[in-house]
PyMOL Python script that loads the backbone (N, CA, C, O; Angstrom):
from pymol import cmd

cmd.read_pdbstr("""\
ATOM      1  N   UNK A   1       9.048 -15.400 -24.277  1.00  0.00           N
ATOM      2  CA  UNK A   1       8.428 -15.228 -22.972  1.00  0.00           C
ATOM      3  C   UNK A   1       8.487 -16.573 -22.253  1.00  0.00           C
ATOM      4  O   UNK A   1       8.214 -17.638 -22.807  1.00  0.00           O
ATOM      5  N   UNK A   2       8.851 -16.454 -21.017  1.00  0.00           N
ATOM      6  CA  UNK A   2       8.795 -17.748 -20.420  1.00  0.00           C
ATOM      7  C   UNK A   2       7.839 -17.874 -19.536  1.00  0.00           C
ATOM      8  O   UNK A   2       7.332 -16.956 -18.891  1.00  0.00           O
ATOM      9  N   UNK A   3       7.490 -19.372 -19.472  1.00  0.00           N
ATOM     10  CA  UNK A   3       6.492 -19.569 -18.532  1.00  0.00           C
ATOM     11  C   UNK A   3       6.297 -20.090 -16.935  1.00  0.00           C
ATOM     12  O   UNK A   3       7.305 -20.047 -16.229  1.00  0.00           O
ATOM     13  N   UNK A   4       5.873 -20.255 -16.736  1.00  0.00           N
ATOM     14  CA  UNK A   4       5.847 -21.121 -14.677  1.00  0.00           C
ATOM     15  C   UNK A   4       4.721 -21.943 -14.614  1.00  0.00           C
ATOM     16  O   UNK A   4       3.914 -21.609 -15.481  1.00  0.00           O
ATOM     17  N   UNK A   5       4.380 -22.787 -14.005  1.00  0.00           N
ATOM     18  CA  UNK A   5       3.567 -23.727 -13.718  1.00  0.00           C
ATOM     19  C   UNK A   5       3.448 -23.464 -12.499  1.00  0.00           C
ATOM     20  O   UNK A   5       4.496 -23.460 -11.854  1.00  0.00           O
ATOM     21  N   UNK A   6       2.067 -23.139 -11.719  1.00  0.00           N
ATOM     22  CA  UNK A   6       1.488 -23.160 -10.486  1.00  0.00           C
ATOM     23  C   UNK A   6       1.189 -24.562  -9.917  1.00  0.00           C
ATOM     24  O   UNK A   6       0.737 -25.455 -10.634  1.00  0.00           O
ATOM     25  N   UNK A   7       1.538 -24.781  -8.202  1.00  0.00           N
ATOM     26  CA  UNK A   7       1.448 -26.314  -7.856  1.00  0.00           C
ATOM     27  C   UNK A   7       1.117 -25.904  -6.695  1.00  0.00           C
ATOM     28  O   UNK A   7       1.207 -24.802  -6.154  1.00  0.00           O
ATOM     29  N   UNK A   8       0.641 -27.106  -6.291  1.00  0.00           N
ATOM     30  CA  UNK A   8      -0.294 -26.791  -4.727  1.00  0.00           C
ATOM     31  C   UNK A   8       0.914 -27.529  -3.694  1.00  0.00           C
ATOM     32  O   UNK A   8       1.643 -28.494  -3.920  1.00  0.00           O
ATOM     33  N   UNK A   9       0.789 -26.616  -2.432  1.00  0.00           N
ATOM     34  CA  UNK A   9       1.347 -26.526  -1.727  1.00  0.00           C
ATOM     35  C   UNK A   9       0.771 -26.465  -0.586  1.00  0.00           C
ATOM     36  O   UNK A   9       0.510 -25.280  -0.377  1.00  0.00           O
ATOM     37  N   UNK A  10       0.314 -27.336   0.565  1.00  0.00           N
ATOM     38  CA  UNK A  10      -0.704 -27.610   1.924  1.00  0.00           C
ATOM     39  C   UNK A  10      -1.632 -26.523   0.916  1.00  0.00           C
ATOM     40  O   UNK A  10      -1.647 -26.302  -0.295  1.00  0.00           O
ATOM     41  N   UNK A  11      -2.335 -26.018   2.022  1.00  0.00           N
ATOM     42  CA  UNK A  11      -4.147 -24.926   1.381  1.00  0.00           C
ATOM     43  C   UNK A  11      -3.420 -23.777   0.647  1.00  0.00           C
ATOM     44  O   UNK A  11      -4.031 -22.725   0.834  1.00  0.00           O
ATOM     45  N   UNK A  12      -2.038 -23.579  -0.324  1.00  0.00           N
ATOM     46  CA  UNK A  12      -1.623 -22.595  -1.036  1.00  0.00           C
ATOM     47  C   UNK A  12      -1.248 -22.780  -2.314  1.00  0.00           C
ATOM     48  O   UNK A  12      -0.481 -23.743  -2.303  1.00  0.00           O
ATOM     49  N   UNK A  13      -1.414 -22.260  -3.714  1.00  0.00           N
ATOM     50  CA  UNK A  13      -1.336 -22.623  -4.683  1.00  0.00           C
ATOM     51  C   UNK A  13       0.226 -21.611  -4.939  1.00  0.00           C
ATOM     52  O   UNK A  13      -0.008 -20.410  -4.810  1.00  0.00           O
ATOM     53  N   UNK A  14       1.453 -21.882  -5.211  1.00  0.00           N
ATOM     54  CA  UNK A  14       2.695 -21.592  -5.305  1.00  0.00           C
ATOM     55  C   UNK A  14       3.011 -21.479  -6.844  1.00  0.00           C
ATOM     56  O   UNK A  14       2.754 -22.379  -7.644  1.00  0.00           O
ATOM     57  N   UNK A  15       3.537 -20.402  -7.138  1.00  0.00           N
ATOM     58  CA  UNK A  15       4.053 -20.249  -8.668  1.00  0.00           C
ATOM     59  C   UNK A  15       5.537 -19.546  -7.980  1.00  0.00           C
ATOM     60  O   UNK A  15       5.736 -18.618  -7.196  1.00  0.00           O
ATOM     61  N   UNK A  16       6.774 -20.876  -8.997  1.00  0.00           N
ATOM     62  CA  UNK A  16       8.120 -20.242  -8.736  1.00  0.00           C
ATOM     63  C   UNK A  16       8.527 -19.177  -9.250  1.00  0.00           C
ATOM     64  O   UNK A  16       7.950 -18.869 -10.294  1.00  0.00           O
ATOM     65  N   UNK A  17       9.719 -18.152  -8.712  1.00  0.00           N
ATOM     66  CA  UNK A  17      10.318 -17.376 -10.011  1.00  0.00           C
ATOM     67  C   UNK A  17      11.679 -17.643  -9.508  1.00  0.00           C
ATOM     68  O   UNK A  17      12.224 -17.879  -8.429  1.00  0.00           O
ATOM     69  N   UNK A  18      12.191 -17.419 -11.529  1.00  0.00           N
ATOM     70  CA  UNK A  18      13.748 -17.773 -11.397  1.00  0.00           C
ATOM     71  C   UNK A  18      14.403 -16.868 -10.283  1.00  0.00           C
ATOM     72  O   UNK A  18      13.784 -15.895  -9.851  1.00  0.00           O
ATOM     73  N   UNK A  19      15.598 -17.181  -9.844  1.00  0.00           N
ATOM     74  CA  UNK A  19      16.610 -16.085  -9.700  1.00  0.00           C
ATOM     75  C   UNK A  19      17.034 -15.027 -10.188  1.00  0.00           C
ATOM     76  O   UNK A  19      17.276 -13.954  -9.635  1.00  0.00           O
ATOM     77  N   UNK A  20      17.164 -15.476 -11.715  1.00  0.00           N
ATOM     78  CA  UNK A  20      17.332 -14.200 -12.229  1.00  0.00           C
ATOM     79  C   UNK A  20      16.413 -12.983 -11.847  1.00  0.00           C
ATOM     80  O   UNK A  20      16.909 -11.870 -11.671  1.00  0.00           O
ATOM     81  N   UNK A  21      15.383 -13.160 -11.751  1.00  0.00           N
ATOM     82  CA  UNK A  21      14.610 -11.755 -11.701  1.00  0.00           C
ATOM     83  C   UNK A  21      15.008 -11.104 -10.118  1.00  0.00           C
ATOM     84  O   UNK A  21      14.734  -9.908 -10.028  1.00  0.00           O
ATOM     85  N   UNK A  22      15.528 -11.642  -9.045  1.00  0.00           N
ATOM     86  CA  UNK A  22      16.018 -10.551  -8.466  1.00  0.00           C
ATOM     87  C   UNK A  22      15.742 -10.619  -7.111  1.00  0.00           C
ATOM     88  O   UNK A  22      16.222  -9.922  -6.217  1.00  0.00           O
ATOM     89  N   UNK A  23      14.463 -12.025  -6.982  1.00  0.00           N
ATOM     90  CA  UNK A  23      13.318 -11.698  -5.771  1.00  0.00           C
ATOM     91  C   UNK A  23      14.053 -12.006  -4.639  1.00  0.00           C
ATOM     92  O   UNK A  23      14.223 -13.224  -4.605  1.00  0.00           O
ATOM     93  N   UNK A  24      14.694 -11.302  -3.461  1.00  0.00           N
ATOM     94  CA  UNK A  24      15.017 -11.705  -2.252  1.00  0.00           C
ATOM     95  C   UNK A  24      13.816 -12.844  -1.761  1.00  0.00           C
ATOM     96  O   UNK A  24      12.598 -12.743  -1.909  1.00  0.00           O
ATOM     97  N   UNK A  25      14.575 -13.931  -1.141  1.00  0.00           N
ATOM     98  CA  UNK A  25      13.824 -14.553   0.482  1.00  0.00           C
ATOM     99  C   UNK A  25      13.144 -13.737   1.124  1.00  0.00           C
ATOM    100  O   UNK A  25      13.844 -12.816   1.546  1.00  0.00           O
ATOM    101  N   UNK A  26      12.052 -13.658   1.397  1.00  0.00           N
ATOM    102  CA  UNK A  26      10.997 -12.604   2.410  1.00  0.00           C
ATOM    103  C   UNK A  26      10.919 -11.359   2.098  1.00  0.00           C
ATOM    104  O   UNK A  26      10.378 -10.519   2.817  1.00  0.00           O
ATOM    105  N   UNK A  27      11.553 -11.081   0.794  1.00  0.00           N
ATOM    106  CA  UNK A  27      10.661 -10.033  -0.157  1.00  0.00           C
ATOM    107  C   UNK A  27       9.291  -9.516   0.324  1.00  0.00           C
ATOM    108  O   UNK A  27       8.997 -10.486   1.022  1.00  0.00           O
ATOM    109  N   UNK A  28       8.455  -8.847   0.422  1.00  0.00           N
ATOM    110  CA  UNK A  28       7.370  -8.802   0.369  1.00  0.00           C
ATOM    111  C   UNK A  28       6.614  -8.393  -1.130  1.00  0.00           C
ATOM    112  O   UNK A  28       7.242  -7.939  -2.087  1.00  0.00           O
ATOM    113  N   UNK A  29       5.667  -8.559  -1.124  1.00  0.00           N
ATOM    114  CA  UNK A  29       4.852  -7.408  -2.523  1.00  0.00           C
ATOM    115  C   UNK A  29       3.351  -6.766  -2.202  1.00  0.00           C
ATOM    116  O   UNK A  29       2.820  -6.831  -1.093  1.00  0.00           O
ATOM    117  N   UNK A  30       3.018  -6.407  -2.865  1.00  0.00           N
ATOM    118  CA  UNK A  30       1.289  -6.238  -2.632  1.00  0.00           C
ATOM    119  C   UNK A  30       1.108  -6.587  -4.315  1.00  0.00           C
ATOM    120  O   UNK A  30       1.726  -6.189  -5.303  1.00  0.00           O
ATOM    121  N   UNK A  31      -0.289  -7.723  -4.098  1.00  0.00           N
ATOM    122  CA  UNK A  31      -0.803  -7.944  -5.031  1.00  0.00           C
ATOM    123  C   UNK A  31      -1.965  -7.814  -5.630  1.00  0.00           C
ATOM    124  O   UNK A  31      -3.028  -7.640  -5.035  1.00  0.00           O
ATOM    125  N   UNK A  32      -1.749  -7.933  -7.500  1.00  0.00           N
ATOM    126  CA  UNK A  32      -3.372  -6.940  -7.558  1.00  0.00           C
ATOM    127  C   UNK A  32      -3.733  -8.127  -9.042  1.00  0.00           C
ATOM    128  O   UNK A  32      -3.038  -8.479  -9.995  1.00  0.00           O
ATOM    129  N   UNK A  33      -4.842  -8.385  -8.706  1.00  0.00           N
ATOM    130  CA  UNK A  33      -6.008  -9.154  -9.932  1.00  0.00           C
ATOM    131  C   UNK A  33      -6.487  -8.515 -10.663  1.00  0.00           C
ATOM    132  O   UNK A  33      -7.506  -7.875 -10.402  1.00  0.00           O
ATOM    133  N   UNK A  34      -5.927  -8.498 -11.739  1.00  0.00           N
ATOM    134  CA  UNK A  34      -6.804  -7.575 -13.000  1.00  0.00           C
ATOM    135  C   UNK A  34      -7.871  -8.507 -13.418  1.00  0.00           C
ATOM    136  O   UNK A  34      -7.676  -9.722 -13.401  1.00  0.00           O
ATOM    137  N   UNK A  35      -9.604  -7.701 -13.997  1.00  0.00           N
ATOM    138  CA  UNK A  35      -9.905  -8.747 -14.578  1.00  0.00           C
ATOM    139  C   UNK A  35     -10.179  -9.329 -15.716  1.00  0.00           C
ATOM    140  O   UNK A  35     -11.282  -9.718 -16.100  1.00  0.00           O
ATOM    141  N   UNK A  36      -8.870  -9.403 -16.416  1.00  0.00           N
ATOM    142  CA  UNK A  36      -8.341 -10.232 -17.469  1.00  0.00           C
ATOM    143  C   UNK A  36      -7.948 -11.668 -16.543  1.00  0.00           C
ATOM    144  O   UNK A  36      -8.045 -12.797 -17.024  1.00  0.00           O
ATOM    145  N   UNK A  37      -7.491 -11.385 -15.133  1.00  0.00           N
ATOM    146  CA  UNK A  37      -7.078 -12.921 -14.209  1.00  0.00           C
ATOM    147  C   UNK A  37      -5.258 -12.456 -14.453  1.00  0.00           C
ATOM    148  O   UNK A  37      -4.313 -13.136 -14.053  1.00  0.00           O
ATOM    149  N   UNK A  38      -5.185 -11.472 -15.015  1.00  0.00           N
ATOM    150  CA  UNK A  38      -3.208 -11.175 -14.540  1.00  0.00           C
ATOM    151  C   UNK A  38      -2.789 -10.767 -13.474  1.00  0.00           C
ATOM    152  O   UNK A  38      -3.445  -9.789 -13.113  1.00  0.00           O
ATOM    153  N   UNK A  39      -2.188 -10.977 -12.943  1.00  0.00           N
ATOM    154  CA  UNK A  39      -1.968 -10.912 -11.396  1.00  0.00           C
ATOM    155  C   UNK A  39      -0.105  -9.995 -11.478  1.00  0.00           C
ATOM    156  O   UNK A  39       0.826 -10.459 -12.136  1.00  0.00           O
ATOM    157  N   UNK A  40      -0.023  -8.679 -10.629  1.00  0.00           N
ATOM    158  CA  UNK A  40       0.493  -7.706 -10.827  1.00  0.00           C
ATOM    159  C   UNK A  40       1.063  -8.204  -9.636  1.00  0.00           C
ATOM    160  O   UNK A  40       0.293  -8.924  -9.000  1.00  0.00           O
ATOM    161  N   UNK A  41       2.763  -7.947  -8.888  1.00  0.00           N
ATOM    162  CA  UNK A  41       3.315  -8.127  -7.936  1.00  0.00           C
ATOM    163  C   UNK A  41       4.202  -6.831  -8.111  1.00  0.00           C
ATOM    164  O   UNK A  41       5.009  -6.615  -9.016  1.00  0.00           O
ATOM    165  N   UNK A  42       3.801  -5.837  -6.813  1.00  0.00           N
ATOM    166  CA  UNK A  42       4.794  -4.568  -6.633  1.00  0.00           C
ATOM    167  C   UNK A  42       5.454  -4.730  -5.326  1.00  0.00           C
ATOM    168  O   UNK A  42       4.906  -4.659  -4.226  1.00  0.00           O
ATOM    169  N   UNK A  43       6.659  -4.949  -5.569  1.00  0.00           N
ATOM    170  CA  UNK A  43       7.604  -5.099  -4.317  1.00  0.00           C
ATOM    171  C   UNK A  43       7.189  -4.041  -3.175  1.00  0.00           C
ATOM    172  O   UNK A  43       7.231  -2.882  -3.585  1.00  0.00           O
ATOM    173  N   UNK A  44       6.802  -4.187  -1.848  1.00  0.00           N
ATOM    174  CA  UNK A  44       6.381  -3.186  -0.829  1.00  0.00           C
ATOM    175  C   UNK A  44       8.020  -2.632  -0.603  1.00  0.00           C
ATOM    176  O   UNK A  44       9.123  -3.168  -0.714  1.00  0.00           O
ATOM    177  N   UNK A  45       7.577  -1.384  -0.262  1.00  0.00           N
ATOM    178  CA  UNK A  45       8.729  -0.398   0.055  1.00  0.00           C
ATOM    179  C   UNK A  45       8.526  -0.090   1.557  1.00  0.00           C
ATOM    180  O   UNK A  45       7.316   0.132   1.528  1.00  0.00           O
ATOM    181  N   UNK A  46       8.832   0.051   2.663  1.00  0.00           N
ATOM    182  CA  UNK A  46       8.586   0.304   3.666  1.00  0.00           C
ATOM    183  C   UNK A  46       8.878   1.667   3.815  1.00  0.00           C
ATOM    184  O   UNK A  46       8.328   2.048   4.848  1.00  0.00           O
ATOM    185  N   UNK A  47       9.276   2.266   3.458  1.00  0.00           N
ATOM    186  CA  UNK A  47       9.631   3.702   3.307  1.00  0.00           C
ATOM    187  C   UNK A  47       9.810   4.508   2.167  1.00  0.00           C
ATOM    188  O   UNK A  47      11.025   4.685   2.263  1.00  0.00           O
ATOM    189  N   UNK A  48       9.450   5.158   1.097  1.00  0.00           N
ATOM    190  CA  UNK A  48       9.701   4.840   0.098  1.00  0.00           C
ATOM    191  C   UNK A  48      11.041   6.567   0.247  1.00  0.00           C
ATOM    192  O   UNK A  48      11.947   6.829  -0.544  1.00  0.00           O
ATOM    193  N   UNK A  49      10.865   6.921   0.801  1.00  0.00           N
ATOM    194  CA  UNK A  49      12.202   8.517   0.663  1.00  0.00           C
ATOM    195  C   UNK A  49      13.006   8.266   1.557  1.00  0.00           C
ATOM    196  O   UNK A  49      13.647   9.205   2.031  1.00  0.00           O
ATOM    197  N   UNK A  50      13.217   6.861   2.073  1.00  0.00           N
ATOM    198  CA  UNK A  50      13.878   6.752   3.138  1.00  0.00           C
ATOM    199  C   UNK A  50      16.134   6.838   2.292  1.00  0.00           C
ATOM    200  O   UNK A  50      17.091   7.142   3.004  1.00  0.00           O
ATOM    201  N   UNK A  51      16.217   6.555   1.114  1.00  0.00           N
ATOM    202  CA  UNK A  51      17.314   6.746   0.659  1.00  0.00           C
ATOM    203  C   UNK A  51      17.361   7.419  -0.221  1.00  0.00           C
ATOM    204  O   UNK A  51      18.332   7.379  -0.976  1.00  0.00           O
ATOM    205  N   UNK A  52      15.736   8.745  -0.528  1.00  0.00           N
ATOM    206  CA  UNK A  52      16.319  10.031  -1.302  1.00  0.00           C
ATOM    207  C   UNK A  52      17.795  10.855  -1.059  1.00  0.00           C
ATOM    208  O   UNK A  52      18.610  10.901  -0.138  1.00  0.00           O
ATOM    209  N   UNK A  53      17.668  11.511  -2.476  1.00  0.00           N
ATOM    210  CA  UNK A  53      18.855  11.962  -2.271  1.00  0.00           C
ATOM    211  C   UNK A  53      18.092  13.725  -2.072  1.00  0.00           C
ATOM    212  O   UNK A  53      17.008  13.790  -2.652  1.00  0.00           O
ATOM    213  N   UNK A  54      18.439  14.815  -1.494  1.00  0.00           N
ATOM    214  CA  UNK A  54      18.105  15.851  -1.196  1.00  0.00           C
ATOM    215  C   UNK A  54      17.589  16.294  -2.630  1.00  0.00           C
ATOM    216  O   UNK A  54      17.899  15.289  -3.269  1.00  0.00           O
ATOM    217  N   UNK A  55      17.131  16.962  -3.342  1.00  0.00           N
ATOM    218  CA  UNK A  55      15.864  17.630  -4.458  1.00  0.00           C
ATOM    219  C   UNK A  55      15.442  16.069  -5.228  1.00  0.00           C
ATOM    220  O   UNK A  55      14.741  16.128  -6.238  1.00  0.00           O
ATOM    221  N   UNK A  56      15.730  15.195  -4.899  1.00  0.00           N
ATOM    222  CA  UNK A  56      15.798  14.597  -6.171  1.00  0.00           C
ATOM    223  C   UNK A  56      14.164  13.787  -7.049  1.00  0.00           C
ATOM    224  O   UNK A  56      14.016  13.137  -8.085  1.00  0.00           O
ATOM    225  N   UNK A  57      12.848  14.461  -5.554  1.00  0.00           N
ATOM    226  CA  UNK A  57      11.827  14.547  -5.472  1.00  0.00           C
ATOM    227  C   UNK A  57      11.098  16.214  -6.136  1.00  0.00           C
ATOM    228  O   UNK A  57      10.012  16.521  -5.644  1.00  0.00           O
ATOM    229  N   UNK A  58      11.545  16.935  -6.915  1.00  0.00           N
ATOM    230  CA  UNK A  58      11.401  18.102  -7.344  1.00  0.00           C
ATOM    231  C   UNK A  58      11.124  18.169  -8.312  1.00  0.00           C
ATOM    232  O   UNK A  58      11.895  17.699  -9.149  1.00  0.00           O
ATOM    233  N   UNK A  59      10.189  18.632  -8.635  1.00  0.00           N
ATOM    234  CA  UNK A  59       9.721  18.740 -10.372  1.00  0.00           C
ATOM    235  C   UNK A  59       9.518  20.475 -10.419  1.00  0.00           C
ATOM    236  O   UNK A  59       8.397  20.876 -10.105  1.00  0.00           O
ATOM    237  N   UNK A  60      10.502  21.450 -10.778  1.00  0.00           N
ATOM    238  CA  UNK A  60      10.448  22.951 -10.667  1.00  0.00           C
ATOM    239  C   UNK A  60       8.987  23.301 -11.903  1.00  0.00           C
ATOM    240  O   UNK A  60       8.296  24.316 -11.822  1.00  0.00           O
ATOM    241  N   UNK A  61       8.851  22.545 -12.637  1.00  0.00           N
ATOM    242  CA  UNK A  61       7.630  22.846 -13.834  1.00  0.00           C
ATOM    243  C   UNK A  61       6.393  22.531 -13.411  1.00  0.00           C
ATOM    244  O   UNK A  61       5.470  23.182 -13.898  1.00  0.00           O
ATOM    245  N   UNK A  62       6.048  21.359 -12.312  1.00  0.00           N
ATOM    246  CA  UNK A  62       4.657  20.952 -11.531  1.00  0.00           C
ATOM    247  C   UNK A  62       4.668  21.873 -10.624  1.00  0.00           C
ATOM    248  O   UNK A  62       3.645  22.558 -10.623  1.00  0.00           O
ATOM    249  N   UNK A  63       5.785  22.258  -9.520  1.00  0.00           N
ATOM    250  CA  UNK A  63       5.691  23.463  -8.458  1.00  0.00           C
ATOM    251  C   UNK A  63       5.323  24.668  -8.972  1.00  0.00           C
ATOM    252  O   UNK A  63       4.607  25.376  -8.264  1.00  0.00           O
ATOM    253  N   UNK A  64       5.704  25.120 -10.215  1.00  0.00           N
ATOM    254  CA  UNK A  64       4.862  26.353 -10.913  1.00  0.00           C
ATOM    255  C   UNK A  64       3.805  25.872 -10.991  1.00  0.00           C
ATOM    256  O   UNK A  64       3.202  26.257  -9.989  1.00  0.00           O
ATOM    257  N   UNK A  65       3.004  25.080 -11.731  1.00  0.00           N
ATOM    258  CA  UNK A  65       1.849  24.943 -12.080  1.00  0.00           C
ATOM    259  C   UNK A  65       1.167  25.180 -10.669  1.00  0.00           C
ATOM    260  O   UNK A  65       0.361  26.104 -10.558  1.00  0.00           O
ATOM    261  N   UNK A  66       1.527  24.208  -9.378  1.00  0.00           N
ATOM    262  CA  UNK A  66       0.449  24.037  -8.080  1.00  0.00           C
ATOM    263  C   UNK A  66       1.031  25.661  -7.385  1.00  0.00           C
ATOM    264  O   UNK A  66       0.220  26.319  -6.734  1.00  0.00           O
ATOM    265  N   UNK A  67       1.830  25.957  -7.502  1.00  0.00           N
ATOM    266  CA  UNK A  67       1.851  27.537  -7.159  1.00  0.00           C
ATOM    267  C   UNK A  67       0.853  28.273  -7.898  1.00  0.00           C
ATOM    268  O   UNK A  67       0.313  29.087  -7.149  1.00  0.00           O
ATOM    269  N   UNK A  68       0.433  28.303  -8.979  1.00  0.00           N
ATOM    270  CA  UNK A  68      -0.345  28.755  -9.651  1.00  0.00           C
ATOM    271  C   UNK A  68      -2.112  28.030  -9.568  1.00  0.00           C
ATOM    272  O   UNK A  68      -3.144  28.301 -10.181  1.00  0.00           O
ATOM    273  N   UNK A  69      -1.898  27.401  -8.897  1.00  0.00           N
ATOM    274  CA  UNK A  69      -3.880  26.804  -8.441  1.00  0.00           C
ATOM    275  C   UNK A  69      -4.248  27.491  -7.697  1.00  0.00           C
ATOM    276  O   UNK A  69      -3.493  27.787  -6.772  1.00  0.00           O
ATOM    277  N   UNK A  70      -5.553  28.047  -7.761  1.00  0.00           N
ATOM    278  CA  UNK A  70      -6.767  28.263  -7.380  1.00  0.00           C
ATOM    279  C   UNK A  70      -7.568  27.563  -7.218  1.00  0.00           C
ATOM    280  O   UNK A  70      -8.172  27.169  -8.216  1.00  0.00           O
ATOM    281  N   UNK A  71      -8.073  26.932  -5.516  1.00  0.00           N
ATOM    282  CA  UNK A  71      -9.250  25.956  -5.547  1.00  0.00           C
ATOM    283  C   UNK A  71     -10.204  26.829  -5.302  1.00  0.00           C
ATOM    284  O   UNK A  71      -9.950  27.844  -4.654  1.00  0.00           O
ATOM    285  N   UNK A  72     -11.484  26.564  -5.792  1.00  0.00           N
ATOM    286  CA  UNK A  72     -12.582  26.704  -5.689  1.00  0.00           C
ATOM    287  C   UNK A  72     -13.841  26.263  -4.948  1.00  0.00           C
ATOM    288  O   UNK A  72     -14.904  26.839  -4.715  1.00  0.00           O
ATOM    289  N   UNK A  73     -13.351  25.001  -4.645  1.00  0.00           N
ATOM    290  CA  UNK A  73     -13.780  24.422  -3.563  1.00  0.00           C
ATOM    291  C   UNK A  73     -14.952  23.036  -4.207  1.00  0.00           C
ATOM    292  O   UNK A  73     -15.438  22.210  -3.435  1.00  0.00           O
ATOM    293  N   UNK A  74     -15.197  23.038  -5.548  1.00  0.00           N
ATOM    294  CA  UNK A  74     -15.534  21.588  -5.999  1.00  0.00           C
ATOM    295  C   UNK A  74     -14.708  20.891  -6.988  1.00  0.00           C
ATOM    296  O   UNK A  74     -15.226  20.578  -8.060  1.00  0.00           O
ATOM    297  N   UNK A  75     -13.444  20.606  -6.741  1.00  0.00           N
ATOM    298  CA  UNK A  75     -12.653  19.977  -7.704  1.00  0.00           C
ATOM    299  C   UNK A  75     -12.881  19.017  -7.761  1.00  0.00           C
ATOM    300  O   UNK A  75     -13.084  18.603  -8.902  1.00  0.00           O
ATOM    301  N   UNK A  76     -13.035  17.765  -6.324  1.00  0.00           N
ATOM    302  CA  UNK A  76     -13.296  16.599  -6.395  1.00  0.00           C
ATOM    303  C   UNK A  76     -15.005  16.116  -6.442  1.00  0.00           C
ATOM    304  O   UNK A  76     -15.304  14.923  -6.376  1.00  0.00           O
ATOM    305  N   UNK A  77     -16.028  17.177  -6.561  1.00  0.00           N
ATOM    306  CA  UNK A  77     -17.284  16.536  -6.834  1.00  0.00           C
ATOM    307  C   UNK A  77     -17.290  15.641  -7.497  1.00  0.00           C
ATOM    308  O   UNK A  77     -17.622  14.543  -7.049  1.00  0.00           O
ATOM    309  N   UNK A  78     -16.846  15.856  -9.054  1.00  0.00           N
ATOM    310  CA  UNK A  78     -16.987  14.655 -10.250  1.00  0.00           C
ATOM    311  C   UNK A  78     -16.643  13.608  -9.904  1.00  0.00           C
ATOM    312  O   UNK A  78     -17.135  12.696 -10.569  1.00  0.00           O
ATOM    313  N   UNK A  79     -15.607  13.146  -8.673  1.00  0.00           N
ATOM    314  CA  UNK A  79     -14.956  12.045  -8.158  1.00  0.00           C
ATOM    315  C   UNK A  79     -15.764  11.595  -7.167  1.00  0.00           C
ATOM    316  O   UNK A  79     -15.442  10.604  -6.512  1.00  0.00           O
TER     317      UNK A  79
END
""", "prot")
cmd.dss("prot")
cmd.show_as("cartoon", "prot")
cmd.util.cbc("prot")
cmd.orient("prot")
């Protein structure tokens, strides 16, 4: 596993990553703090079906199942 060293940068604390991993210049991400203090980076998608390919969002075994629901009208109370 390799590591990075965080360094301050004017009022921003900066951690590099290699090239190898892939990250375009002005990439974006959204980031998330677990609290263990690990810090999660998911590349933002601005569209995310914008280069589906036609079914390729189809699950024929979940569409039976939600064809087959009946709401009742308190599913999300417990939530």
């Amino acid at each position: 596993m390799e590591t990075v060293k965080a360094r301050k940068q004017g009022n921003a604390v900066m951690v590099t990553l290699a090239s190898k991993f892939g990250v375009q210049e002005g990439q974006e991400f959204y980031i998330f703090k677990e609290e263990d203090g690990a810090l999660t980076l998911i590349p933002k998608i601005n569209d995310y079906f914008a280069n589906a390919k036609a079914g390729e969002f189809i699950d024929d075994e979940l569409d039976e199942l939600v064809r087959e629901f009946t709401p009742r009208g308190h599913e999300l109370d417990e939530y």
